[in-house]
Every structure is written in structure tokens, then in C-alpha cells.
C-alpha positions in Angstrom: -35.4 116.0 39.9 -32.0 117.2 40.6 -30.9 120.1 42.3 -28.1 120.9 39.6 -28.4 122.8 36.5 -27.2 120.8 33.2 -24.8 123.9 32.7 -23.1 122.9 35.8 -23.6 119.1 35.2 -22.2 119.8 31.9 -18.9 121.9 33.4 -18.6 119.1 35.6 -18.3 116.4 32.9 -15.7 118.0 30.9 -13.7 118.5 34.4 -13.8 115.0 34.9 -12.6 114.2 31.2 -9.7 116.5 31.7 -9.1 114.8 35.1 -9.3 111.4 33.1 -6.9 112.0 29.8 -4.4 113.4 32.5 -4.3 110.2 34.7 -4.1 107.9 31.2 -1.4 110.3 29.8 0.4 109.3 33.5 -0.1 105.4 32.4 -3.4 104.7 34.7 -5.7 102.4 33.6 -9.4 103.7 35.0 -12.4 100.9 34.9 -15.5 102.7 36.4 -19.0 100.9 37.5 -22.1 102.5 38.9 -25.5 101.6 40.2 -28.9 102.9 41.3 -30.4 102.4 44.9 -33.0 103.2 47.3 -31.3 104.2 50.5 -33.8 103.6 53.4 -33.6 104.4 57.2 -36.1 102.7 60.1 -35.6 105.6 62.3 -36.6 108.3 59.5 -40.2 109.5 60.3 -40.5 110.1 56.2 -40.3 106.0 55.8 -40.0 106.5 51.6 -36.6 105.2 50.0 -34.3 107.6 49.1 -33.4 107.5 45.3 -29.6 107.2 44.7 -26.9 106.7 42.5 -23.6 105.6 43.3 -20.5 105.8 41.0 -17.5 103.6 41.5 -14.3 104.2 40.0 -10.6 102.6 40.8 -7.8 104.1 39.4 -4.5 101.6 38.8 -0.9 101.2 36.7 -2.1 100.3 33.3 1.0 97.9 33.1 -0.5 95.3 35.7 
């Protein structure tokens, strides 16, 4: 469960889609990718994985 209330998640996405029209308006091109994981450590004492997501996102001219 995550620590962040769906007001704030919410806030947070319409941040993002300002941040996002602003770069395309600029003439970027954004492709975007994520996946889920299970981050694991052998020196934790706690040896259960770690459930995580990763977002990857690349920003370039949208001429190229």
C-alpha cells in the first residue's frame, strides 16, 4: 500500500501533464516505458524483495 494519498497522486498527475504539453508545445517528442521489480539485498536481515516500480522516460527533438 502506498504511502501517498490519491489527492496527492492525483495533483501530481496533472503536474506532470502540464510538464508534458509544455515540452511538446517546445517540439519534444517524449516516449515513456515502465516496469515492476523486486529489489532484493543479501546483506538485508529482512531477506523479502522489495516491491518496485520504475518509470523510464527520454525526452528528445521531435524532428529526429
Amino acid at each position: 500500500m502506498s504511502d501517498v494519498s490519491f489527492a496527492d497522486r492525483l495533483a501530481f498527475g496533472r503536474e506532470c501533464d502540464v510538464t508534458l504539453a509544455g515540452l511538446t508545445t517546445l517540439g519534444a517528442a517524449i516516449y515513456a516505458g515502465s516496469r515492476m521489480l523486486q529489489l532484493r539485498n543479501d546483506n538485508w536481515q529482512n531477506k523479502e524483495p522489495l516491491p518496485m516500480g520504475v518509470l523510464y522516460l527520454t525526452v528528445v527533438p521531435a524532428d529526429i
